[in-house]
Structures are given as C-alpha cells and as structure tokens.
C-alpha positions as CSV (number, residue, x, y, z in Angstrom):
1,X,23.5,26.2,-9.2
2,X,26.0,23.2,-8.7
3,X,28.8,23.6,-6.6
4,X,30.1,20.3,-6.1
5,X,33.9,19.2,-7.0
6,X,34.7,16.4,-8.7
7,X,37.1,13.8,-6.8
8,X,40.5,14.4,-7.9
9,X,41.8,11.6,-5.5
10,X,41.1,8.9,-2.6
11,X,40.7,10.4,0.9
12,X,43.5,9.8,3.1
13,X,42.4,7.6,6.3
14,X,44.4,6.8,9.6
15,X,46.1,3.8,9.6
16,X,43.8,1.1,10.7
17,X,46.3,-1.6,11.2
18,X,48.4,-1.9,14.2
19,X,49.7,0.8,15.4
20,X,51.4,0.7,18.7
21,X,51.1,4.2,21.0
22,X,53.5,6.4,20.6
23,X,56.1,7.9,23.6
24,X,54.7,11.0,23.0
25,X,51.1,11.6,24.6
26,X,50.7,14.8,22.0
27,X,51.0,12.5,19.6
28,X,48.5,9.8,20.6
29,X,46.2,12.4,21.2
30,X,46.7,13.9,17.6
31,X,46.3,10.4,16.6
32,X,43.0,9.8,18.0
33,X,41.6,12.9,16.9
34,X,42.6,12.8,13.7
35,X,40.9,9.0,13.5
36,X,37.7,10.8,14.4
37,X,38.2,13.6,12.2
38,X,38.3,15.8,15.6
39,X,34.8,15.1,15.6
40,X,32.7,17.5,18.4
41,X,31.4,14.6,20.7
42,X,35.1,13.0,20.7
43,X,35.5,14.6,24.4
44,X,39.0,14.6,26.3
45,X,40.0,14.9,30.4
46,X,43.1,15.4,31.8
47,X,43.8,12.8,34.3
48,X,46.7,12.2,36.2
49,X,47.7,8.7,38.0
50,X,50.6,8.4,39.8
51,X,52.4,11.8,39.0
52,X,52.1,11.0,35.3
53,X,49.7,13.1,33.1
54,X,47.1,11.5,30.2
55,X,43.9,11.9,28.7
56,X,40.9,10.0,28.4
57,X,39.0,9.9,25.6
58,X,35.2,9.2,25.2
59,X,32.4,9.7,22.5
60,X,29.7,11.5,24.3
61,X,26.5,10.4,22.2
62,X,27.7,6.6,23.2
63,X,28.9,6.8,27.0
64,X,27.3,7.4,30.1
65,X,29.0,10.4,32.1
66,X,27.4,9.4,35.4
67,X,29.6,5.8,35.4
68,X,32.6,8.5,33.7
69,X,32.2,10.1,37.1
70,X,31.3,7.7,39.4
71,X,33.5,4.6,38.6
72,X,36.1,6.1,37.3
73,X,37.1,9.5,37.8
74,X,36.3,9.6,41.2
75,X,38.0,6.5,42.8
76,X,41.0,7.7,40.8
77,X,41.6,11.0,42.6
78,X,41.3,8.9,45.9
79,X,43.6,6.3,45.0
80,X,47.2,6.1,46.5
81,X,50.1,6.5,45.0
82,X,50.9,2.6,45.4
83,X,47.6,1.4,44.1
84,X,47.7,-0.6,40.7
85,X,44.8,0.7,38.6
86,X,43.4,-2.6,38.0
87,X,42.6,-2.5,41.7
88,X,41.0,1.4,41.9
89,X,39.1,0.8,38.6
90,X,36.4,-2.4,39.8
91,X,33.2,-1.1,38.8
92,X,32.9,-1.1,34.7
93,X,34.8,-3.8,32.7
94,X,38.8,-3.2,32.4
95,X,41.0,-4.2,29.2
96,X,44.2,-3.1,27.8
97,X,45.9,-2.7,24.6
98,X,49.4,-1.7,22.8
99,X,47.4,-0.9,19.8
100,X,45.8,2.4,19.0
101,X,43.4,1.3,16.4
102,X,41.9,-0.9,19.9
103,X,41.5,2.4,21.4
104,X,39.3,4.2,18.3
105,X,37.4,0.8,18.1
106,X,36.7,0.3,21.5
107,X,35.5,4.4,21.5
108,X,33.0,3.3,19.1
109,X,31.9,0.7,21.0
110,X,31.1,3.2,23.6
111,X,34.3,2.5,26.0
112,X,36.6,5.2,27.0
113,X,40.2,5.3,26.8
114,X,43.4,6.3,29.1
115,X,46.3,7.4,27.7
116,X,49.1,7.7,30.4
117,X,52.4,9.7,29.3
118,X,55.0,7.4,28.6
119,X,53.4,3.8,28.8
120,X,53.4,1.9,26.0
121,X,49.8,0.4,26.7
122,X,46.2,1.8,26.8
123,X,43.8,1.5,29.5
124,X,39.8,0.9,28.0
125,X,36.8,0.5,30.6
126,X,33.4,-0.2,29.5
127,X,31.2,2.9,29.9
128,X,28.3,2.7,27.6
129,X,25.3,4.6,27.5
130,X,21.8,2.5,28.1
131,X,19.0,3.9,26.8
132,X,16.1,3.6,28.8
133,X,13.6,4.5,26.3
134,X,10.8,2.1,25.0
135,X,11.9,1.0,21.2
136,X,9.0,2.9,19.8
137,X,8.1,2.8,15.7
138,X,7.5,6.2,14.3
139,X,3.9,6.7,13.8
140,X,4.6,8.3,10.0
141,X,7.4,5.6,9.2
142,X,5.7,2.1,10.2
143,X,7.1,-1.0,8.4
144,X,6.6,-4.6,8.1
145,X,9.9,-5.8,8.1
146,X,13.0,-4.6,9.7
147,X,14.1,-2.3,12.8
148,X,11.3,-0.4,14.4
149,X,13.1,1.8,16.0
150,X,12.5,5.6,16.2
151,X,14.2,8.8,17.3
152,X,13.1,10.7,20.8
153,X,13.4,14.6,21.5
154,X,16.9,14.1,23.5
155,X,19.5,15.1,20.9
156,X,22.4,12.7,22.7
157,X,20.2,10.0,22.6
158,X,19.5,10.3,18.5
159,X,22.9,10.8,18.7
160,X,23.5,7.5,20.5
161,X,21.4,5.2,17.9
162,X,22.9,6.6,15.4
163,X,26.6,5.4,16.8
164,X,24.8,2.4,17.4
165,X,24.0,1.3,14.0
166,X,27.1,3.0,12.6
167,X,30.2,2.3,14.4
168,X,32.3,3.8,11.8
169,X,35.2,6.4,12.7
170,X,34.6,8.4,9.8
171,X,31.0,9.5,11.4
172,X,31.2,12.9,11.8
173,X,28.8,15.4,14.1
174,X,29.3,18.7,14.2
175,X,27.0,20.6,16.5
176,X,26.3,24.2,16.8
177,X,23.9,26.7,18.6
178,X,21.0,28.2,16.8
179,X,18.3,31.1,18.1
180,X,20.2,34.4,20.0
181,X,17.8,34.1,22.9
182,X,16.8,29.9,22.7
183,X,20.4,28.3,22.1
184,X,18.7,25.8,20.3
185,X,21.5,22.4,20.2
186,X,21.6,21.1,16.3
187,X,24.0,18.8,14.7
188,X,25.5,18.3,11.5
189,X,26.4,14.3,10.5
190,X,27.4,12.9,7.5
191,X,30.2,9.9,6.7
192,X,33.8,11.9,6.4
193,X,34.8,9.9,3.3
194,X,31.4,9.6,1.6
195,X,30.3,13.4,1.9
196,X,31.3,15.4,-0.8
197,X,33.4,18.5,1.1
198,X,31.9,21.1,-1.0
199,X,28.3,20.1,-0.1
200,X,29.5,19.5,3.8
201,X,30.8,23.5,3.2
202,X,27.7,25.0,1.6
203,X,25.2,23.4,4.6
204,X,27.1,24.9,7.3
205,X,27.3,28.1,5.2
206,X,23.8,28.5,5.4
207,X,23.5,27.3,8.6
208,X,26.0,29.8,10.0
209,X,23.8,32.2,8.2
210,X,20.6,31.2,10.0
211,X,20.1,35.0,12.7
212,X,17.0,34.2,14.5
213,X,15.9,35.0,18.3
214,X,14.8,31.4,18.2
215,X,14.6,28.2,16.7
216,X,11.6,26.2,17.5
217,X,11.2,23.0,15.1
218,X,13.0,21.8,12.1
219,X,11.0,23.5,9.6
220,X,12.6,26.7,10.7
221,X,15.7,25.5,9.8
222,X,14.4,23.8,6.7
223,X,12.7,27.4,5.0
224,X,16.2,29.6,6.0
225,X,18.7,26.9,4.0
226,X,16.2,25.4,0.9
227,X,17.0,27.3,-2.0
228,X,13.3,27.3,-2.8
229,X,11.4,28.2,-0.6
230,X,8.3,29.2,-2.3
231,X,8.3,25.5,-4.2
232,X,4.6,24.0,-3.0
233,X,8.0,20.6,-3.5
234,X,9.9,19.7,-0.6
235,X,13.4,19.6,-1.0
236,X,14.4,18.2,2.3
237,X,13.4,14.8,3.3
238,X,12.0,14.0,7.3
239,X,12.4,10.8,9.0
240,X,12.4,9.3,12.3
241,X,14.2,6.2,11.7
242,X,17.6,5.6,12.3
243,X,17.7,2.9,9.7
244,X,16.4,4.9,6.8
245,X,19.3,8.2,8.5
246,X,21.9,5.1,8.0
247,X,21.3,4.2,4.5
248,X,21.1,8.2,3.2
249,X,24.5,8.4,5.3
250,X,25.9,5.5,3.4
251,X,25.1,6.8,0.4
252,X,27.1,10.5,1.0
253,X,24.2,12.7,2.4
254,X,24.4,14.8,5.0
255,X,21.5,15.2,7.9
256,X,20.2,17.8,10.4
257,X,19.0,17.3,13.5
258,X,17.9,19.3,16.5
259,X,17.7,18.9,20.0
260,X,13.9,18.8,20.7
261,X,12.8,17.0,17.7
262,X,12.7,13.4,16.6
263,X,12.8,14.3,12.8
264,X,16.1,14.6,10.6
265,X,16.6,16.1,7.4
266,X,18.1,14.9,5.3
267,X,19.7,16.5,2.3
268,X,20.2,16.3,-0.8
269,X,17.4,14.6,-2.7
270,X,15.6,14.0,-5.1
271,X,11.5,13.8,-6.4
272,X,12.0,9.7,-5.8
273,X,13.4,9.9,-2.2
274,X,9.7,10.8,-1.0
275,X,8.4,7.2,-2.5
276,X,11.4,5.1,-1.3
277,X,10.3,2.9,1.8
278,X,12.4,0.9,4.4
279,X,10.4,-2.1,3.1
280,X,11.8,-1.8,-0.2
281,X,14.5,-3.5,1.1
282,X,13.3,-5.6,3.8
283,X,11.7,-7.5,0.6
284,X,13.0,-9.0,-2.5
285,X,13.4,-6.7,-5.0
286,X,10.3,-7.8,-6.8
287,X,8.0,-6.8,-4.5
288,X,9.9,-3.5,-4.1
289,X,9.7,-2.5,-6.9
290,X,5.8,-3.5,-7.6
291,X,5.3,-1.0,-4.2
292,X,7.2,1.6,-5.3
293,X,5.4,1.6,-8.8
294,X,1.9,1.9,-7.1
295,X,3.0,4.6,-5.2
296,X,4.2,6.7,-7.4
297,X,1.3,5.8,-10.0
298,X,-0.8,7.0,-6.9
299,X,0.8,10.3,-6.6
300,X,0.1,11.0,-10.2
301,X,-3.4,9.4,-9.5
302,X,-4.7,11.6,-6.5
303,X,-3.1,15.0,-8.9
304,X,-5.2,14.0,-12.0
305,X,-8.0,11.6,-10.8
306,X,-10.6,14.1,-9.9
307,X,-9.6,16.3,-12.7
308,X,-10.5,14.1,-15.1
309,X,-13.5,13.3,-13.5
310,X,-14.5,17.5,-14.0
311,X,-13.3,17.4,-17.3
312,X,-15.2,14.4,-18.4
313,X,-18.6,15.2,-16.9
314,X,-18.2,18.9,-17.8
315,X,-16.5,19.1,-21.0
316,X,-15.8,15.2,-22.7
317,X,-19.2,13.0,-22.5
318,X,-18.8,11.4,-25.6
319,X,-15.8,9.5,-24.2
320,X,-17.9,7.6,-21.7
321,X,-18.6,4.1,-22.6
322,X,-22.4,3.6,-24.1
323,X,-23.2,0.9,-21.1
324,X,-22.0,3.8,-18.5
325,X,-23.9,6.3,-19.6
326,X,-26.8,5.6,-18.5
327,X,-25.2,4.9,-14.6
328,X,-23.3,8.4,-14.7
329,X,-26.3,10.3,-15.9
330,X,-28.5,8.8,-13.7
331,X,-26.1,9.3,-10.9
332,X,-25.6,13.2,-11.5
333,X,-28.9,14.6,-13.2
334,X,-30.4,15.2,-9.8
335,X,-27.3,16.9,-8.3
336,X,-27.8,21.0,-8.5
337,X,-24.3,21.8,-8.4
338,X,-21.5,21.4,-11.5
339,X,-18.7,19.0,-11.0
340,X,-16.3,21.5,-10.0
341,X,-18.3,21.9,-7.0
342,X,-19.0,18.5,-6.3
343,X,-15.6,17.5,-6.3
344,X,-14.6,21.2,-4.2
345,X,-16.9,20.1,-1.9
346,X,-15.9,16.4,-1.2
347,X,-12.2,17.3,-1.2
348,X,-12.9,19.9,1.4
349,X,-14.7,17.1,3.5
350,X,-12.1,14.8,3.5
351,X,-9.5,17.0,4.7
352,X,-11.7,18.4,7.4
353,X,-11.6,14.5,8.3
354,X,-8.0,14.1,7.7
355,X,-7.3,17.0,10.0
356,X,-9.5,16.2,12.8
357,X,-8.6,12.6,12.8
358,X,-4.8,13.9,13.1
359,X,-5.4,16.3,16.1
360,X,-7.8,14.5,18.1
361,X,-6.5,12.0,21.0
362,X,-6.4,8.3,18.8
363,X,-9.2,6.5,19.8
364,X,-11.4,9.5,18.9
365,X,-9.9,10.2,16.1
366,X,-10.5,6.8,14.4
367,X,-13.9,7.2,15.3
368,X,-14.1,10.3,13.6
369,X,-12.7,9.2,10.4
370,X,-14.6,5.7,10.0
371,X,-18.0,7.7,11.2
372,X,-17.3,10.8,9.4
373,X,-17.1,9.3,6.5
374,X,-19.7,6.9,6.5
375,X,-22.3,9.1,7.7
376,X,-21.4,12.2,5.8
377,X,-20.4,10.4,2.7
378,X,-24.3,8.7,2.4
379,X,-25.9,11.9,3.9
380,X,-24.7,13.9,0.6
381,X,-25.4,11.6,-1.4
382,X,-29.3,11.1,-0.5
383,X,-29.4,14.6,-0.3
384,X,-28.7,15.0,-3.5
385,X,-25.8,17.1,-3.0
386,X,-23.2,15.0,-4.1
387,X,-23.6,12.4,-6.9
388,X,-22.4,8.2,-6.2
389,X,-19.5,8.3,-8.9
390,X,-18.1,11.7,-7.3
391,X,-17.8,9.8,-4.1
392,X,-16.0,6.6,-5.5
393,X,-13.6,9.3,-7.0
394,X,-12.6,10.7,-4.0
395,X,-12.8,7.8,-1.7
396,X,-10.0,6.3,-4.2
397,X,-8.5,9.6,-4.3
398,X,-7.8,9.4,-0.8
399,X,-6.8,6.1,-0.6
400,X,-4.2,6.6,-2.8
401,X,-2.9,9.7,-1.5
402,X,-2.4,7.5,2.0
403,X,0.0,5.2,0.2
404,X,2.9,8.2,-0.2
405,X,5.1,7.3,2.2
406,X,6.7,10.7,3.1
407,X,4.5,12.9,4.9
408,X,6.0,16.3,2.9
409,X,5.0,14.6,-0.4
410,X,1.5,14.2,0.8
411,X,0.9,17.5,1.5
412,X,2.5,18.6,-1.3
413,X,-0.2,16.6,-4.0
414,X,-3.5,18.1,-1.5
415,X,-2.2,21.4,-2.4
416,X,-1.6,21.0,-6.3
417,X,-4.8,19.1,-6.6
418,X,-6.8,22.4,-5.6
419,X,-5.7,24.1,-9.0
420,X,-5.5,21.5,-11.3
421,X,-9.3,21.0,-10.2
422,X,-10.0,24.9,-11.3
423,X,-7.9,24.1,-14.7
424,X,-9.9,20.7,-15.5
425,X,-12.9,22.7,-14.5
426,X,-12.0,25.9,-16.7
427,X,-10.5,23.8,-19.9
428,X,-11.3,20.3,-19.4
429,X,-8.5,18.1,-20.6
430,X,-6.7,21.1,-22.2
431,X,-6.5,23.1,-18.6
432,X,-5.5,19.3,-16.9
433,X,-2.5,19.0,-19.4
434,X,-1.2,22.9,-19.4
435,X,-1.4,22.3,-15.4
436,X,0.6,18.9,-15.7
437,X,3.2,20.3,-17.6
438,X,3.6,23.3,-15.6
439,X,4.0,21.1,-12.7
440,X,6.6,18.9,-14.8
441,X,8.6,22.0,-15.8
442,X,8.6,23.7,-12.3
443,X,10.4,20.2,-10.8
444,X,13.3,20.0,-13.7
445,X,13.8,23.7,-12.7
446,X,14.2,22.4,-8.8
447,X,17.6,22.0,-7.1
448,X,18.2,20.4,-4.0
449,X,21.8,21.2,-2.7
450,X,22.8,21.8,-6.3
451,X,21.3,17.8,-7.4
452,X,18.6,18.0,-9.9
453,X,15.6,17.5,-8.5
454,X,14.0,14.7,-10.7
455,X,17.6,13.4,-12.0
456,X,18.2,10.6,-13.0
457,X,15.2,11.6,-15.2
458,X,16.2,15.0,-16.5
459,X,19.6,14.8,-16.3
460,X,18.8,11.7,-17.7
461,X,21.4,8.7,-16.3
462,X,20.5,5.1,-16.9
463,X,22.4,3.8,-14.5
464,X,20.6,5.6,-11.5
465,X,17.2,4.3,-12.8
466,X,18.5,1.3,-10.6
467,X,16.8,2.9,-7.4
468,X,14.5,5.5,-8.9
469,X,11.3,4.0,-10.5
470,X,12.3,0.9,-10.0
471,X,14.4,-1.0,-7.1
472,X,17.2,-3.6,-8.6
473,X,18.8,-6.0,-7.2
474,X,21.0,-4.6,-4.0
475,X,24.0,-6.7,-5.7
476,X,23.7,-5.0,-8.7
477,X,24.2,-1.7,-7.2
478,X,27.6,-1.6,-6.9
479,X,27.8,3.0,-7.2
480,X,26.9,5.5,-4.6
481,X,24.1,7.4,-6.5
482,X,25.7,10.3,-8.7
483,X,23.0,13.2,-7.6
484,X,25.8,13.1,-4.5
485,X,28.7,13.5,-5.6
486,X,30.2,11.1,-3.2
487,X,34.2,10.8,-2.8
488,X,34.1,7.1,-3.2
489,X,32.1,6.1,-5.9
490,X,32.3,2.1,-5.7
491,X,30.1,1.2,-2.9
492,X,30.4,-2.6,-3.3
493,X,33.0,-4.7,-5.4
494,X,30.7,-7.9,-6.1
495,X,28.3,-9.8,-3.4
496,X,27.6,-12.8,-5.8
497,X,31.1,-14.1,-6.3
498,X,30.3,-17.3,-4.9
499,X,27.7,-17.4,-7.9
500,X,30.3,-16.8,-10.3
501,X,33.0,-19.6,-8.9
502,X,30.5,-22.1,-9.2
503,X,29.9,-21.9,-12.7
C-alpha cells in the first residue's frame, strides 16, 4: 500500500525577510501563526497595557511559564497607566523590534512576544526555559563521539531539546490525548516542508483511530498503527537521542512521542535504519562505513552461525578441514546429546544471562553476566554436557548480536534464530537456506508507512545505496532519501565549492 503524493510544487513559506507589523493586530496574529504553521505549543494571552489590547505569544516546550507569570504578567496588571513598560518589565531581558520575522525568531529562541494594537513595534523579553536535569546518555544509544544527550519522562521537556537543537519555524507538534480513562499527553512532530502531507494524514488517521481505556508505554501505540503487526520485524524505530530525532526530522520523518516515556518512534523506515549509528557520522566516512558493515554482517551472523554449526556436525562432516577433524570429533564424541540440543541449550543459557543481567540492579547484574558465564560456560563443558566448539559458537554468537545497535532489531534475530536452529537441525543446509529465503521474502513483502521495507534493495535505487550498506561522503549526499517522499528533494546544493574554485 503506498499512499504518498508526488510533489506537484514548492511549499509556500512566510516571508522571512523584513516585514514590519501590520496596523492591524488580527493580522499580526494571523501572521505569526501562520509562521508556525498554528502549531499547538504556539500559545497566545490577551494582555492589555494602557487601554490598548495585544497578544503575547510564546512556544511552550521552550519558555518557562513561572517567569511568564511572575515577571511579566503580574507587574503588568499592577502597573499605572503612566508607567513606560521598559520600567514595569525589569526582571527578564527586554528588546524591541519593527520586524516580524524578529518576533518568530526570537519565539524560537525561547523569548515571548507582545503585540500592542496599533504600535508599529514589538515588545520581546527573554523567558526561556532551563532544564534542570542532568545531561544523561541513553543507556541503549551510548556513543563515542558527539552529543550525549538523552530524553526524560516530561513530555515538555523532550519537547524543549528538541526546539533546542532545531530552531526552525517549520517544526511542527501536534499533540493529542490518548486512553478514555488515562488521558495519556502524545505529540506528533515532523518538519512542515520536509514531511510528505499524505504520510503526516495517514499517522494521525490511525492515531485518531487508537480507542483504548489507557495508554501505558509506546509499544501500545506502536502495535494499534504498524501495518504488521504480527511481523517477528520492527517497523518503527526507538530512540532516546535528540540528535539521532533531528537527523530523521531532517530527512522528512515524522515522530511519536508520549508523555511518560523517553523513547520516540520514529516512522517510516527501513531494514537499514536499525544498523545506522550516531557515530556513523561523528567519524569519517571510512570508518562508518567499516562499522556499519560489521554490523550488519553480524546480524546475518548471529541468524545463521549456530545453524551451520547443526548442520555441519549433523548432516555435512565431509566439509570439515582434515586437520580439524580430529579437534571437532574429539570435542563432541563424549557429549550425549545431538547438536540441536547442544546449541538449544547454550542459547537458552545465554538469554537466561542476558535477561537477568537486564533486570537486576547494575552492579549485580555485571556480576551475573561475567560469573554466569564463566562458571556455567566451563561447568558444561567438564560435564560433558556441552562440547568446547559449541561454546566458541555461541560465545561469538552473542558477541555479535551485542553489536546491533537498535534494541528492536536485537530481539528480533533471538527470535528467528530459534527456528532456523530446528530447520538446520531438520535439513541441514537445505532447511538453513529454505529458512533464509523465507525470511528474505517476508521483509520485501514489509511496508513501513507505505516505504518498502528493505528499499533501496528491492525497489532497487542506486542512489540510496549512499546511506544503506554503506555511508558516503555527507557532501555527496546532496537528496532527502526517496523511501520519504519528502516535498523538497535537494537537501544540500554543494559543501565542497571551495574545492572546486581552487582547481
């Protein structure tokens, strides 16, 4: 199902010249909120100073109502009527302007602006909002380079950062109320001239379609709007960065996010989202793309490693070296069980590791993992349980499913591995490749917001191979990423002409 429109034309923007205010206080009001697209946390008051009416304007995910209140609104309802408003207003910073496009800047900025009827000037005081959380890194999303920044529970103050890093007019929030009984606070942002309007329309559809007593986390949201739910594939991608939110903004995607919960989802994407770091970028492209090769060579890895292990022991000896086959057989004649079982049984392990490392406080939890599977890992293996080459195999295994950056994804390959074991272990190499192609067909019959989900694959498009398996240049990326549709297609003219005139 695709749904998107093609771009018959450039958006039309506000003026973002000079634009001096207008007699009319309708009309600078109409002005503003057009600029912001009448965004929902563009908030207006009606104030009135000296017999004349106005409005002031403020962004609430970037001011702070209690200096709103306190420094402003407050000492202007007990000024006189002969008091100059430079002399009530002495608590924030003051500034004036003739020009409009000040006023939406300055907004952005996290200032608020007063618009009197009939003067030709605007009144901005300095109101932002301070965040007194601790600048903590998401414990899922660490990085070696760039901002480590993460998103709380407080919706307004997600909402905040994101202002913060994008002070662009045309971001847009929407929010809405989900859960009859919970009133659970959401938002809707994406970029007004990036987001294609027919994707914008179809999330909100299904939002507004969402009839639930209560919404507790994300994932409710997440199963009641995915057009496939019963994929073992996500088709939503989490994150708690607002760097990694910015760049899916900027590239025409849209984002959810819920009063409660530091994760956003982010929609659409694709099977190479999941592998995409922050790092990526943070590095030369070299590097980025060496990373992003290994990780997706591990996700592949961790689905067919074990497999292949069952298949070969059980099914394809004669492939075996000569000079190893006297290590393997020595390692697994005294070992009761089949492969299958060996393998079952060390995969079980380590996720009984994985999950009690995860729930237990941290410092207990470490201990679990390093003592869990030192002790358990030699135990089975002088018990002659388990043989030494089955626990190399899954000791990489796990390594490699740690490097898949997106949590989703992760959990995604521990369930697939499960039956892809029983077909290695029913048909050797035969039962791993039906199971692998299965798996292949299943994603190119995946959608995500009407975007293929493995494009630029299958639809196959050359050009978006810039930022799938590999990462090019970021100056040779000069297009928005088709799989969104986005109304502006040229995301950079050229950041190299300075190489160019020197030649």
């Amino acid at each position: 199902m695709s749904f998107f429109k093609k771009n018959k034309g450039m958006p039309s923007f506000v003026n973002k010249g000079i634009n001096p205010l207008f007699p009319s206080l309708e009309d600078n009001i109409k002005y503003i909120c057009e600029a912001f697209n009448n965004t929902d946390d563009l908030k207006m008051r009606k104030v009135t100073f000296h017999e004349k009416q106005g409005k002031l304007f403020y962004l609430e995910a970037m001011t702070d109502p209690k200096i709103i209140e306190h420094s402003f609104l407050i000492p202007l309802t007990e000024a006189d009527e002969c008091d100059d408003l430079r002399n009530v207003i002495t608590n924030v910073g003051f500034n004036t302007s003739t020009n409009l496009n000040d006023a939406v800047s300055a907004l952005l900025m996290g200032s608020c602006a007063l618009v009197l009827e009939g003067e030709k000037e605007t009144y901005l005081f300095n109101t932002p909002q301070m965040n007194t959380r601790a600048p903590d890194e998401p414990e899922n999303e660490k990085v070696v380079r760039g901002s480590h920044l993460g998103f709380v529970e407080s919706l307004d103050i997600n909402m905040n950062l994101i202002r913060q890093r994008v002070k662009n007019r045309q971001l847009m929030i929407k929010y809405y109320e989900l859960g009859m009984e919970s009133n659970r606070k959401m938002a809707i942002v994406y970029m007004n001239q990036l987001a294609n309007p027919s994707l914008v329309e179809e999330i909100e559809k299904r939002i507004l379609s969402i009839s639930m007593d209560s919404i507790i986390a994300p994932g409710y949201i997440e199963e009641c709007i995915e057009e496939h739910p019963m994929s073992p594939f996500p088709q939503n991608l989490y994150t708690e960065r607002p760097d990694r939110l910015e760049a899916h903004l900027m590239e025409g995607r849209v984002a959810i996010m819920t009063e409660g919960s530091t994760d956003a989802i982010i929609m659409p994407v694709t099977f190479f989202s999941f592998f995409q770091s922050p790092d990526d970028f943070n590095n030369r492209f070299y590097e980025g793309s060496v990373f992003r090769l290994l990780r997706l060579f591990s996700f592949w890895g961790t689905l067919t490693f074990p497999p292949l292990y069952i298949a070969v022991v059980g099914f394809h000896f004669e492939i075996i070296p000569y000079d190893m086959v006297v290590i393997v057989k020595g390692s697994i004649e005294n070992v009761p069980f089949p492969p299958f079982v060996e393998a079952l049984v060390m995969v079980i392990t380590i996720e009984l590791i994985r999950e009690a490392g995860l729930r237990l406080p941290t410092p207990i939890g470490q201990t679990i993992g390093i003592v869990g599977g030192l002790i358990i890992g030699e135990a089975v293996v002088n018990a002659g349980l388990v043989s030494n080459v089955m626990v190399i195999v899954i000791a990489l295994t796990a390594i490699m499913s740690f490097t898949i950056p997106a949590y989703e994804m992760g959990n995604t390959i521990r369930i697939l591995l499960f039956p892809t074991m029983i077909a290695a272990a029913t048909l050797g190499f035969v039962g791993i490749v039906v199971s692998l192609m299965f798996i292949i067909i299943h994603m190119c019959k995946l959608q995500s917001f009407g975007t293929p989900y493995i494009t630029p694959l299958a639809p196959l498009n050359i050009k978006g191979l810039k930022d799938a398996l590999v990462r090019f240049p970021i100056w040779s990326m000069n297009k928005h990423s088709k799989d969104v549709h986005a109304q502006l297609p040229l995301k950079q003219r050229s950041s190299r002409e300075w190489d160019k005139n020197d030649r």
